[in-house]
Every structure is written in C-alpha cells, then in structure tokens.
Biopython code that builds the backbone (N, CA, C, O; Angstrom):
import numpy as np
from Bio.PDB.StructureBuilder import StructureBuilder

atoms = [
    (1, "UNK", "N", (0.820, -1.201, 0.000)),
    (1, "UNK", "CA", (0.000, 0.000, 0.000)),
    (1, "UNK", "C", (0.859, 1.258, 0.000)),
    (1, "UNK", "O", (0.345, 2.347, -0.256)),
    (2, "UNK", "N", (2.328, 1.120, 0.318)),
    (2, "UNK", "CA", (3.244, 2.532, 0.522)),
    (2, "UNK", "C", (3.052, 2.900, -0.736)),
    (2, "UNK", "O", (2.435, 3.941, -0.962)),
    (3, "UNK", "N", (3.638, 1.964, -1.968)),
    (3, "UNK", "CA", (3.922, 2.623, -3.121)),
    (3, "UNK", "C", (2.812, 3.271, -3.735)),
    (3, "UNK", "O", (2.882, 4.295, -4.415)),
    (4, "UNK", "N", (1.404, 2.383, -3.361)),
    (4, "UNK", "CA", (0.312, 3.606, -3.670)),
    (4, "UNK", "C", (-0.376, 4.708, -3.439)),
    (4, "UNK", "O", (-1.182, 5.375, -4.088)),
    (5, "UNK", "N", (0.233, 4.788, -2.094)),
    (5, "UNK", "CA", (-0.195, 5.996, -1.764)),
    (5, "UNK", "C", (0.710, 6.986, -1.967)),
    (5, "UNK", "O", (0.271, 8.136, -1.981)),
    (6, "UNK", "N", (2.274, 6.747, -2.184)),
    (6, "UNK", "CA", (3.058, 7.708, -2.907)),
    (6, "UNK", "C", (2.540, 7.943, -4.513)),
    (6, "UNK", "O", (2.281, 9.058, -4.966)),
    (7, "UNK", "N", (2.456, 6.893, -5.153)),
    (7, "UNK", "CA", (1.594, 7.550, -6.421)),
    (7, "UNK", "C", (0.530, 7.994, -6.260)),
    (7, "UNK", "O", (0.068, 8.088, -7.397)),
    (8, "UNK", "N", (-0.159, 8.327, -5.596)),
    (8, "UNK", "CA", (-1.337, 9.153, -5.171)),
    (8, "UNK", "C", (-0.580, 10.515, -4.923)),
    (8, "UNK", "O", (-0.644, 11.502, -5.656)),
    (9, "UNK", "N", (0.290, 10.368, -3.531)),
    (9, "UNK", "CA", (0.447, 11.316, -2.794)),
    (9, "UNK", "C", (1.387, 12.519, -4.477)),
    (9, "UNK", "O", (1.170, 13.729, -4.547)),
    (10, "UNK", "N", (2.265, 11.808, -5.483)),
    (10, "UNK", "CA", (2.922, 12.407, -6.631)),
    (10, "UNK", "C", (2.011, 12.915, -7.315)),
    (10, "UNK", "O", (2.307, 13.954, -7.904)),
    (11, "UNK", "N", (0.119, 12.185, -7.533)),
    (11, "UNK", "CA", (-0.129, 12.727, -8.764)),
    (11, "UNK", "C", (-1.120, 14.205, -7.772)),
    (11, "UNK", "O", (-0.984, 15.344, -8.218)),
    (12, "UNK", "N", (-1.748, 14.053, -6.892)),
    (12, "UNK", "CA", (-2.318, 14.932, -6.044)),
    (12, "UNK", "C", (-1.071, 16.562, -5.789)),
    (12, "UNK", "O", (-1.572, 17.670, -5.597)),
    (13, "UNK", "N", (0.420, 16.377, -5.842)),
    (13, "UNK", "CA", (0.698, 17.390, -6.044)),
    (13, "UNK", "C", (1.283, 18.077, -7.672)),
    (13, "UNK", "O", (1.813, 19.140, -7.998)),
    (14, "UNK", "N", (0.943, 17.089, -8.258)),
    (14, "UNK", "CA", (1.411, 17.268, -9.681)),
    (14, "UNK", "C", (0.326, 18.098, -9.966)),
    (14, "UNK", "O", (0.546, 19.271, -10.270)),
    (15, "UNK", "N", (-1.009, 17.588, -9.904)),
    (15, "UNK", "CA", (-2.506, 18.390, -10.259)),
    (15, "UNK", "C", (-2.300, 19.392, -9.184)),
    (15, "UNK", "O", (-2.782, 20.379, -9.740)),
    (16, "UNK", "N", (-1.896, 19.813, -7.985)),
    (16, "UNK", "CA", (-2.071, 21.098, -7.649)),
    (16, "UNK", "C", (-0.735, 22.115, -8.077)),
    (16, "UNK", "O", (-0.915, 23.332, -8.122)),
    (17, "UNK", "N", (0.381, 21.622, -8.333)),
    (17, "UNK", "CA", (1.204, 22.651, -9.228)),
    (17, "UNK", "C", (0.662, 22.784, -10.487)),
    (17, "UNK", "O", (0.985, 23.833, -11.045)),
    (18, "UNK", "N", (-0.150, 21.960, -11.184)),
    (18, "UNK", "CA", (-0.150, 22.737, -12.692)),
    (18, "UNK", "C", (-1.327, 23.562, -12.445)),
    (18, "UNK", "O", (-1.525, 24.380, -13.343)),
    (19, "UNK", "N", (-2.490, 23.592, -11.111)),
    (19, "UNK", "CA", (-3.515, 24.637, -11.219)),
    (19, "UNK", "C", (-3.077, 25.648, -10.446)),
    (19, "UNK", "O", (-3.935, 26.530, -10.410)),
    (20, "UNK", "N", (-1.757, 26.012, -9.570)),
    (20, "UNK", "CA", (-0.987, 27.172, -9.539)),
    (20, "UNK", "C", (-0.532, 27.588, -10.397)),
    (20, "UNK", "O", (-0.489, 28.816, -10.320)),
    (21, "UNK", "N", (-0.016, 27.097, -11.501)),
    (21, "UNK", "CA", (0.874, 27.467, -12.398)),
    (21, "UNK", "C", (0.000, 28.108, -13.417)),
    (21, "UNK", "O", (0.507, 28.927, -14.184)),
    (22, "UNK", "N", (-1.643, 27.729, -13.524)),
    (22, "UNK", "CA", (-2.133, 27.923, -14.281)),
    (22, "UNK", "C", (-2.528, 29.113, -13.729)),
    (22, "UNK", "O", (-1.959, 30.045, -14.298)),
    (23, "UNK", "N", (-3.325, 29.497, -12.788)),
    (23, "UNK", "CA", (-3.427, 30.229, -11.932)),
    (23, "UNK", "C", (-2.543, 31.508, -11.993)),
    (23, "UNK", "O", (-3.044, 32.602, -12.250)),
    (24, "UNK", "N", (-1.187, 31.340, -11.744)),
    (24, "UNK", "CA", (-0.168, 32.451, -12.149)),
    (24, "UNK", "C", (-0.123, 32.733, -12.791)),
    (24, "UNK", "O", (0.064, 33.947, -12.710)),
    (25, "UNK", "N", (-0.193, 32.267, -14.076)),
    (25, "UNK", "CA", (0.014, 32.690, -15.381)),
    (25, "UNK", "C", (-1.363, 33.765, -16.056)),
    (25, "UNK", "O", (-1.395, 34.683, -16.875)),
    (26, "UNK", "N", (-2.375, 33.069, -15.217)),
    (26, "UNK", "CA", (-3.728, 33.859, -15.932)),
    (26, "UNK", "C", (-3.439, 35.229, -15.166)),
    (26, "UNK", "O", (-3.549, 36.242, -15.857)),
    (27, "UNK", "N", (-3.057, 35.404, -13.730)),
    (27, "UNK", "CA", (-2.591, 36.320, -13.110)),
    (27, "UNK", "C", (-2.089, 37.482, -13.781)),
    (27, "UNK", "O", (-2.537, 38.615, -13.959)),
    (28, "UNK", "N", (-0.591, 36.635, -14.239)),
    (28, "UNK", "CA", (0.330, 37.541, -15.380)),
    (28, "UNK", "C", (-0.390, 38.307, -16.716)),
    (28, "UNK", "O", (-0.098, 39.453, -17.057)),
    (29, "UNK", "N", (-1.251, 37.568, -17.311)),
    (29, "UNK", "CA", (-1.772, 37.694, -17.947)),
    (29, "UNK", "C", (-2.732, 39.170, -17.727)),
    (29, "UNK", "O", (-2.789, 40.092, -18.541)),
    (30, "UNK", "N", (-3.350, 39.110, -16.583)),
    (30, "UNK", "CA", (-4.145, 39.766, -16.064)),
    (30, "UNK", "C", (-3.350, 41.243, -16.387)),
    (30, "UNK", "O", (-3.464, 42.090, -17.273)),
    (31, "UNK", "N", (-2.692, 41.124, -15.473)),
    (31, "UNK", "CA", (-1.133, 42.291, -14.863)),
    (31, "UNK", "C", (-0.370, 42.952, -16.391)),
    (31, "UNK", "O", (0.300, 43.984, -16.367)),
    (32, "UNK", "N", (-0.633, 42.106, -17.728)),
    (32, "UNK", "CA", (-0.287, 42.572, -18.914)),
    (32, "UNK", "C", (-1.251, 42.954, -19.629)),
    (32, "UNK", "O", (-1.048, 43.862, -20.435)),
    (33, "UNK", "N", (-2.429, 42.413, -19.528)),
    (33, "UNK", "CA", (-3.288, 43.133, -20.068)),
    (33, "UNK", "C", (-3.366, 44.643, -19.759)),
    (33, "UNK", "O", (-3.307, 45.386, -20.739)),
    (34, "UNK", "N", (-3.506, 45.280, -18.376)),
    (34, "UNK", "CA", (-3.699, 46.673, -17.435)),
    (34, "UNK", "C", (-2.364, 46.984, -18.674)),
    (34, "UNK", "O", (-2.652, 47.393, -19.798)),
    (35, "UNK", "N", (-1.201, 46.768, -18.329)),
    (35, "UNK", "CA", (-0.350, 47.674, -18.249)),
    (35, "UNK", "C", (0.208, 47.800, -20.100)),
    (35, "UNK", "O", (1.335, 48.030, -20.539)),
    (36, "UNK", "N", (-1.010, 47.558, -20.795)),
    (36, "UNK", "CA", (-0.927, 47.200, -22.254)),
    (36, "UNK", "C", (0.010, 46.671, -22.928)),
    (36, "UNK", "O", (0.335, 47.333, -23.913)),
    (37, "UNK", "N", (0.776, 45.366, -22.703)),
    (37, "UNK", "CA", (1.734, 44.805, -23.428)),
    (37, "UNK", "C", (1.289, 43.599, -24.098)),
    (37, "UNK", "O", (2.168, 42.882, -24.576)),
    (38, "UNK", "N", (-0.025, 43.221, -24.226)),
    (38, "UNK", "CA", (-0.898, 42.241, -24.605)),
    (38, "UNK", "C", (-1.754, 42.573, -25.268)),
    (38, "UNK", "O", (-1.874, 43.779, -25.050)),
    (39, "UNK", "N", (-2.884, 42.095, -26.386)),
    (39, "UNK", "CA", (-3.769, 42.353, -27.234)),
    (39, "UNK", "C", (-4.904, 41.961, -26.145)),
    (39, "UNK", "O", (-4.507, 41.090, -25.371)),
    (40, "UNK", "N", (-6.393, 42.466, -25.883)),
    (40, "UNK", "CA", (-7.373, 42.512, -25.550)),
    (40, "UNK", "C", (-7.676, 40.683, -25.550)),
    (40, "UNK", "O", (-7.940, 39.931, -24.611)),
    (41, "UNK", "N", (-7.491, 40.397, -27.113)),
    (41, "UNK", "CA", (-8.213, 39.413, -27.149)),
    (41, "UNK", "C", (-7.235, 38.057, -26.972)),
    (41, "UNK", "O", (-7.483, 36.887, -26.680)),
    (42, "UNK", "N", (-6.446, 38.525, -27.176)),
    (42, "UNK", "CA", (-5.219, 37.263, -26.494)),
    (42, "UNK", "C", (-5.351, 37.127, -24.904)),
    (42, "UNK", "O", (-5.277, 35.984, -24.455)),
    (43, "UNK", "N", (-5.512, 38.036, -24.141)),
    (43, "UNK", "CA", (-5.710, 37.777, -23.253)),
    (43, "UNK", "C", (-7.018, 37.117, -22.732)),
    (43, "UNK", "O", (-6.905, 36.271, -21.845)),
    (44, "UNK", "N", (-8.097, 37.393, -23.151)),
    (44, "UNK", "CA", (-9.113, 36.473, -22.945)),
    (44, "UNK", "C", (-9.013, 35.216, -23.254)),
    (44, "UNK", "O", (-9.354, 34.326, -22.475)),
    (45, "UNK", "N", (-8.448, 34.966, -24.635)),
    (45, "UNK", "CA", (-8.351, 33.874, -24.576)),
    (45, "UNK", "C", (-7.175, 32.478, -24.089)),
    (45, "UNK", "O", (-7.122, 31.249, -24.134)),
    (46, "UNK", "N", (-6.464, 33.503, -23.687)),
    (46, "UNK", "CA", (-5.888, 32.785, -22.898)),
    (46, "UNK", "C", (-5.909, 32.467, -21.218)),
    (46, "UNK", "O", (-5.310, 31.556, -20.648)),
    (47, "UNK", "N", (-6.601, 33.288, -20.739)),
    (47, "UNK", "CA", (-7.317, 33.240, -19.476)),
    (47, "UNK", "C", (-8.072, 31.941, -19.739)),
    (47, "UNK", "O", (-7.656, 30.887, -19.257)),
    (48, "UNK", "N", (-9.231, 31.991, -20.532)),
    (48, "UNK", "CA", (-10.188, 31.225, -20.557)),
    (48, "UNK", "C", (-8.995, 29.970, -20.714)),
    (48, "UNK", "O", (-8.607, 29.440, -19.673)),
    (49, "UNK", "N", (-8.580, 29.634, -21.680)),
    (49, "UNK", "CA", (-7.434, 28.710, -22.030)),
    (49, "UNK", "C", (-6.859, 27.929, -20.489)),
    (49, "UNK", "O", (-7.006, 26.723, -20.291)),
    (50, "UNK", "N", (-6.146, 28.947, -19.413)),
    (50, "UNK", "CA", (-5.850, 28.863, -18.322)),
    (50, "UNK", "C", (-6.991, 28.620, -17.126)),
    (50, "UNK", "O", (-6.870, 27.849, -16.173)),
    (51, "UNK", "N", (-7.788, 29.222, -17.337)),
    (51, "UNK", "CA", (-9.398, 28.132, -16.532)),
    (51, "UNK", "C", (-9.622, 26.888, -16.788)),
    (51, "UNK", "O", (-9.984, 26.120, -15.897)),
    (52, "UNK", "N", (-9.373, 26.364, -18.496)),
    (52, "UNK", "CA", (-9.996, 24.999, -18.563)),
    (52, "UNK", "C", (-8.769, 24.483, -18.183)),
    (52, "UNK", "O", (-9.259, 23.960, -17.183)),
    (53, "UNK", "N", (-7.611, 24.174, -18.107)),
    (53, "UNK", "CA", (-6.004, 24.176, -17.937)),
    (53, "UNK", "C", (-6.781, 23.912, -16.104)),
    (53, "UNK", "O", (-6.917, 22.706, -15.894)),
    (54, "UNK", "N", (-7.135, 24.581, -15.191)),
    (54, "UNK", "CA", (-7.164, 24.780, -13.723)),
    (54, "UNK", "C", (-8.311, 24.080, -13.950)),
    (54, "UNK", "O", (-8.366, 23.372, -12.944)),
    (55, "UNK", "N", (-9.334, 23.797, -14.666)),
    (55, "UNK", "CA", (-10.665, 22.624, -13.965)),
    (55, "UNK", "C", (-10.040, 21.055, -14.267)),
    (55, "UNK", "O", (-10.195, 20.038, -13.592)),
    (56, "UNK", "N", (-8.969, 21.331, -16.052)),
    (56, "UNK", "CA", (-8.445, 19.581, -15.643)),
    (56, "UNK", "C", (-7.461, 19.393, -14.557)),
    (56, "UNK", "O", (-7.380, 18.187, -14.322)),
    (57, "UNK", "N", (-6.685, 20.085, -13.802)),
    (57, "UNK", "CA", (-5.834, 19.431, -13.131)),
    (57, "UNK", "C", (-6.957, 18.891, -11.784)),
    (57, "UNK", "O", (-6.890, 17.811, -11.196)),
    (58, "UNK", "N", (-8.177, 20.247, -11.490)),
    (58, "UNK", "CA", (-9.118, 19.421, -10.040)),
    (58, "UNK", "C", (-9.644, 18.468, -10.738)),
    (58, "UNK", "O", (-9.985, 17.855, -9.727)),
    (59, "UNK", "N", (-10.146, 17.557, -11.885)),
    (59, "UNK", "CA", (-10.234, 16.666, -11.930)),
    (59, "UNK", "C", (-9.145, 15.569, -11.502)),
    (59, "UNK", "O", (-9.803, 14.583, -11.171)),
    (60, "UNK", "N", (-7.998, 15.336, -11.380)),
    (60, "UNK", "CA", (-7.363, 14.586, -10.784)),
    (60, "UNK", "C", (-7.602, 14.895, -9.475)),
    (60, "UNK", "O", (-7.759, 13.977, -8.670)),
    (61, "UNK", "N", (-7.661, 16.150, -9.095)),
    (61, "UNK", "CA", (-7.427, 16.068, -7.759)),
    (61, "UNK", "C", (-8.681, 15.766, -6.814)),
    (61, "UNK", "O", (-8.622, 15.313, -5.671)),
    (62, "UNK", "N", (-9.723, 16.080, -7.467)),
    (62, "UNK", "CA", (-11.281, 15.467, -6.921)),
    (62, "UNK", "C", (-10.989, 14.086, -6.880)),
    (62, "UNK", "O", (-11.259, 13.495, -5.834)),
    (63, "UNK", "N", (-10.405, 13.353, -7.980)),
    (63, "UNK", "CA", (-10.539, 11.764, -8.252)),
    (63, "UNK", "C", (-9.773, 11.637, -6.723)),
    (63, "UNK", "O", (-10.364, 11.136, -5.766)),
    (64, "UNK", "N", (-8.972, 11.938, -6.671)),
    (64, "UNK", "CA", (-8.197, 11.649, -5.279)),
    (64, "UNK", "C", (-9.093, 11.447, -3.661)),
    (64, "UNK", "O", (-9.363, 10.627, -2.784)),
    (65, "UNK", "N", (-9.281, 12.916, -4.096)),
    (65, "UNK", "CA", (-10.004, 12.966, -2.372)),
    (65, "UNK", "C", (-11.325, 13.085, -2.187)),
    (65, "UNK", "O", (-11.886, 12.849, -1.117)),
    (66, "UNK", "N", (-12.107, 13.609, -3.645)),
    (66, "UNK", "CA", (-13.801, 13.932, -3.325)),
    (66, "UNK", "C", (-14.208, 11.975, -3.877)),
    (66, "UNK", "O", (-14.166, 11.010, -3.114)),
    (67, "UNK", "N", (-14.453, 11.956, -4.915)),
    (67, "UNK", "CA", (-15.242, 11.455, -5.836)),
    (67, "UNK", "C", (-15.415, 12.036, -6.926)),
    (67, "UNK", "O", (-14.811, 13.001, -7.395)),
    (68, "UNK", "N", (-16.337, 11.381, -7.377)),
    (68, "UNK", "CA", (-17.038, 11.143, -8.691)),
    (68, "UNK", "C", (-17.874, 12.430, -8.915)),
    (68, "UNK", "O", (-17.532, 13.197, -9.816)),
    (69, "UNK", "N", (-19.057, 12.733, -8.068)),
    (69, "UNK", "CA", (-19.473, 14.086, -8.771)),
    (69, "UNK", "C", (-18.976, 15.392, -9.058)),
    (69, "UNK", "O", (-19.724, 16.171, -9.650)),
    (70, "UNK", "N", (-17.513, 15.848, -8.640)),
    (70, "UNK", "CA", (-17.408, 16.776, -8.249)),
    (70, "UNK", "C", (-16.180, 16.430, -9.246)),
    (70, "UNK", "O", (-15.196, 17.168, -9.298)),
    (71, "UNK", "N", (-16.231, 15.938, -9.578)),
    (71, "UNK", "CA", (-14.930, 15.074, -10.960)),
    (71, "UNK", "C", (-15.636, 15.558, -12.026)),
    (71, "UNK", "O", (-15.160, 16.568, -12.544)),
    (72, "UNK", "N", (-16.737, 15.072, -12.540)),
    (72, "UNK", "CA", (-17.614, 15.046, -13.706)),
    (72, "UNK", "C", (-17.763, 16.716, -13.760)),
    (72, "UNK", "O", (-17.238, 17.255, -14.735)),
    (73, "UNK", "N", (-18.505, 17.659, -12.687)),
    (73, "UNK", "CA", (-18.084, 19.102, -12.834)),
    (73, "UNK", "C", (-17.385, 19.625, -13.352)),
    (73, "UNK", "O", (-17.495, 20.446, -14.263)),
    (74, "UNK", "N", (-16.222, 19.065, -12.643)),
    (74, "UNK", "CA", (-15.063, 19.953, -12.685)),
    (74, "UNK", "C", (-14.572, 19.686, -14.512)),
    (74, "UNK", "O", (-13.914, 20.518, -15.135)),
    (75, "UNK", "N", (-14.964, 18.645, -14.981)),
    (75, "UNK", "CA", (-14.743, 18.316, -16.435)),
    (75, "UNK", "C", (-14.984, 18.861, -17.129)),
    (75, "UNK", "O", (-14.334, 19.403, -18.022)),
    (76, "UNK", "N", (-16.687, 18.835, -16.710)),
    (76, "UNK", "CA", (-17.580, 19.456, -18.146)),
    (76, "UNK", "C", (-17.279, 21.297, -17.695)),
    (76, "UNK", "O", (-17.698, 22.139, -18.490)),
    (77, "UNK", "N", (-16.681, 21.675, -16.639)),
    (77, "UNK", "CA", (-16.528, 22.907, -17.026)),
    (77, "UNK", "C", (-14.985, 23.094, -17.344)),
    (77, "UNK", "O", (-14.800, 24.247, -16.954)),
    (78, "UNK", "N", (-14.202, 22.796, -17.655)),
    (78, "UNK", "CA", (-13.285, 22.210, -18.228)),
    (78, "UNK", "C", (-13.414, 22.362, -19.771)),
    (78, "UNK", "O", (-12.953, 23.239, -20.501)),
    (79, "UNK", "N", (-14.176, 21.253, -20.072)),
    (79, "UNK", "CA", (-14.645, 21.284, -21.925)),
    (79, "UNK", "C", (-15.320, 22.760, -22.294)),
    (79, "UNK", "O", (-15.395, 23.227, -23.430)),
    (80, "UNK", "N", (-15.830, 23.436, -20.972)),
    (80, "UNK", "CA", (-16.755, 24.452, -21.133)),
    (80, "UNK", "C", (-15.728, 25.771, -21.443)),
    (80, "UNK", "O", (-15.739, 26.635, -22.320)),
    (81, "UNK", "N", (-14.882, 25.511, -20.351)),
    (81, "UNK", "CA", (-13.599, 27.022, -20.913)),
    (81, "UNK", "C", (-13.426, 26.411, -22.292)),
    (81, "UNK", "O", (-14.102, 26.967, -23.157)),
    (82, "UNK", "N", (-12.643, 25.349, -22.713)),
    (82, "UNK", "CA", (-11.857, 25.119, -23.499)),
    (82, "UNK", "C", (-12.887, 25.021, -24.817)),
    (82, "UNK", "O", (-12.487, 25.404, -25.916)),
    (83, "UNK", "N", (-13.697, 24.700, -24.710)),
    (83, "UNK", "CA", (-14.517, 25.806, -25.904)),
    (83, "UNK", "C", (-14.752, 27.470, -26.086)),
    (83, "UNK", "O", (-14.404, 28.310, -26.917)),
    (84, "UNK", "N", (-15.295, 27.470, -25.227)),
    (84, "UNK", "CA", (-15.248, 29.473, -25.332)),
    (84, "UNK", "C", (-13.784, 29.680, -25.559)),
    (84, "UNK", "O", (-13.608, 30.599, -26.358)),
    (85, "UNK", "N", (-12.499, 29.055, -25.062)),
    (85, "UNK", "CA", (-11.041, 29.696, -26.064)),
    (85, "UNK", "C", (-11.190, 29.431, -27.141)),
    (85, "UNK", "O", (-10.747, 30.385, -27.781)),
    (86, "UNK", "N", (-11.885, 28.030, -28.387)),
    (86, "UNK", "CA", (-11.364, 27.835, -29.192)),
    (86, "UNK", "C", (-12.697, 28.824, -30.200)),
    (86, "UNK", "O", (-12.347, 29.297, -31.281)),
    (87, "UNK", "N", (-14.056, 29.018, -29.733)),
    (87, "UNK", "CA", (-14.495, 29.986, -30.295)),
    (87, "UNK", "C", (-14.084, 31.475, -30.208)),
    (87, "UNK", "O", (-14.420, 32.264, -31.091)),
    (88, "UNK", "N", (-13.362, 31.845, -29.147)),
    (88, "UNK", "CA", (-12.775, 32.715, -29.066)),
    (88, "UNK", "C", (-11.943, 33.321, -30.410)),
    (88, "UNK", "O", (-11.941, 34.303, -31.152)),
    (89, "UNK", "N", (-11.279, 32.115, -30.210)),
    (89, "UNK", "CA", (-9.778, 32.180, -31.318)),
    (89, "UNK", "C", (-10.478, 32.405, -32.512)),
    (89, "UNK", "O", (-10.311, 33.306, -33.333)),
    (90, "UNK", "N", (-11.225, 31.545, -32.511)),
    (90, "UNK", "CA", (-11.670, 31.326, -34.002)),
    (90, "UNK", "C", (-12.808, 33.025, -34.883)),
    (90, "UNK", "O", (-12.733, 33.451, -36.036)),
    (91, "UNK", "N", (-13.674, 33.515, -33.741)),
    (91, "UNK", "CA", (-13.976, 34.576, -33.915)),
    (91, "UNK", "C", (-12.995, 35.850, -33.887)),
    (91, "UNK", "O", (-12.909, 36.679, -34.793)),
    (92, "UNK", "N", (-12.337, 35.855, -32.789)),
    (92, "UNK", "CA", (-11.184, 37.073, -33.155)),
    (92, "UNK", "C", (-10.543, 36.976, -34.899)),
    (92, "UNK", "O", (-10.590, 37.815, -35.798)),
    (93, "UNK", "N", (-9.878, 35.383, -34.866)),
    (93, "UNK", "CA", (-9.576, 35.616, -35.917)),
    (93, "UNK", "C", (-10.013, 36.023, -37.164)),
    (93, "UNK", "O", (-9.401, 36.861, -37.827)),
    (94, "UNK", "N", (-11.596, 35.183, -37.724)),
    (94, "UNK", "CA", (-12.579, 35.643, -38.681)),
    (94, "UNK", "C", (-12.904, 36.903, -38.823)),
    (94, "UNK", "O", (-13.046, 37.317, -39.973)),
    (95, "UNK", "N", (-13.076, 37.694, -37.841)),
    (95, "UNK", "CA", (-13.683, 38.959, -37.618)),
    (95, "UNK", "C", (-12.634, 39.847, -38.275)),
    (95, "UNK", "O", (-12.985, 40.654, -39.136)),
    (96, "UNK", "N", (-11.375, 39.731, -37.909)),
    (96, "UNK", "CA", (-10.026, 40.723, -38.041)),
    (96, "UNK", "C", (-9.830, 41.238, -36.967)),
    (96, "UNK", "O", (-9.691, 42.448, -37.146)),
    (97, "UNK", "N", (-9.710, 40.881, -35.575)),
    (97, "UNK", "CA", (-9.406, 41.531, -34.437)),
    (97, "UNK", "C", (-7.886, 40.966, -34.075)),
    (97, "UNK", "O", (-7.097, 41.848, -33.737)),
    (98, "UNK", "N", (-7.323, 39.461, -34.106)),
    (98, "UNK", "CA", (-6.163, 39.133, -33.861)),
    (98, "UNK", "C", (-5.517, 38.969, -35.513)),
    (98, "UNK", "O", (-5.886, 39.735, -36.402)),
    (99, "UNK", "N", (-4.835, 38.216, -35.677)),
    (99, "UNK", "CA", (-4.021, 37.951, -37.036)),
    (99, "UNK", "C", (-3.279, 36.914, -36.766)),
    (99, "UNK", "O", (-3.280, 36.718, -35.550)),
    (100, "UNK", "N", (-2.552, 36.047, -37.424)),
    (100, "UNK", "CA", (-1.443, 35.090, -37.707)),
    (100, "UNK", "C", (0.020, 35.859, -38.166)),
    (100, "UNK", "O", (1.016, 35.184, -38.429)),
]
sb = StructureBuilder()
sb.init_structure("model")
sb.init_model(0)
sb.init_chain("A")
sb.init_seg("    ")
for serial, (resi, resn, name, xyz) in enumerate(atoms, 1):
    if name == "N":
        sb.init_residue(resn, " ", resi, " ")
    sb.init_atom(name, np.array(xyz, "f"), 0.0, 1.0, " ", f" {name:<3s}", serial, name[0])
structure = sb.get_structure()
C-alpha cells in the first residue's frame, strides 16, 4: 500500500502545481493586459485557455479525495472554458481583431 499511496500522494501534487501554475500565469496575464503589453483578445483567450487548464488538473485532484461528482463538474466545465477559447480564437480571428 506505501507505493500507492506515494503515487497518489505524486499525482495529487502534480494536479495542484499545474492549477498554480495555471493560476499564475492567468494572473500575469491579467497584470499585462492593465499595463498594455498584450492584445485585448489574447488575453481572454488565454485566461479562458488557463481556466480549462485549472478545472483539468481538479479533476485529478477530486478523483483523489472527493469522488465522482465533483470530478464530472469539474470536467464538463473544463470542456466548457476550453470551448469558449477555441471559439474565441476562431472569432477574433474571422472577424479581423487578432491575425497570424
């Protein structure tokens, strides 16, 4: 049972560094948008990008310690950012607001 609960205990902080990390970064993001070194719409969508990024890592980490319902949540809002980025992208781009 040691070795499994060290692979538990590895993947439980693996999923909470990447939803700090994600976390910081939307932060940064935040902090560049104000101080205008970022495009409007890059930053949204990368926020949003960095939300669905922070609902998959609490899916591991629900699997760990909640369960099951609070897993399935945390998913479908998950799929839920990570659509609004990719319509995001996809409207900035069509429209002419970002570019390639």
């Amino acid at each position: 049972m040691g070795a499994y609960s060290l692979f538990l205990k590895k993947k439980l902080n693996f999923s909470r560094f990447m939803g700090f990390l994600s976390s910081a970064c939307a932060v940064v993001l935040i902090v560049f948008y104000f101080l205008k070194f970022i495009d409007p719409w890059i930053g949204v969508i990368d926020i949003s990008y960095l939300i669905g990024v922070t609902f998959t890592s609490n899916v591991t980490c629900q699997d760990i310690k909640v369960g099951s319902p609070w897993q399935k949540l945390n998913a479908f809002m998950a799929v839920v950012f990570y659509l609004i980025a990719i319509g995001l992208l996809v409207y900035s781009l069509v429209s002419g607001q970002i570019s390639l």
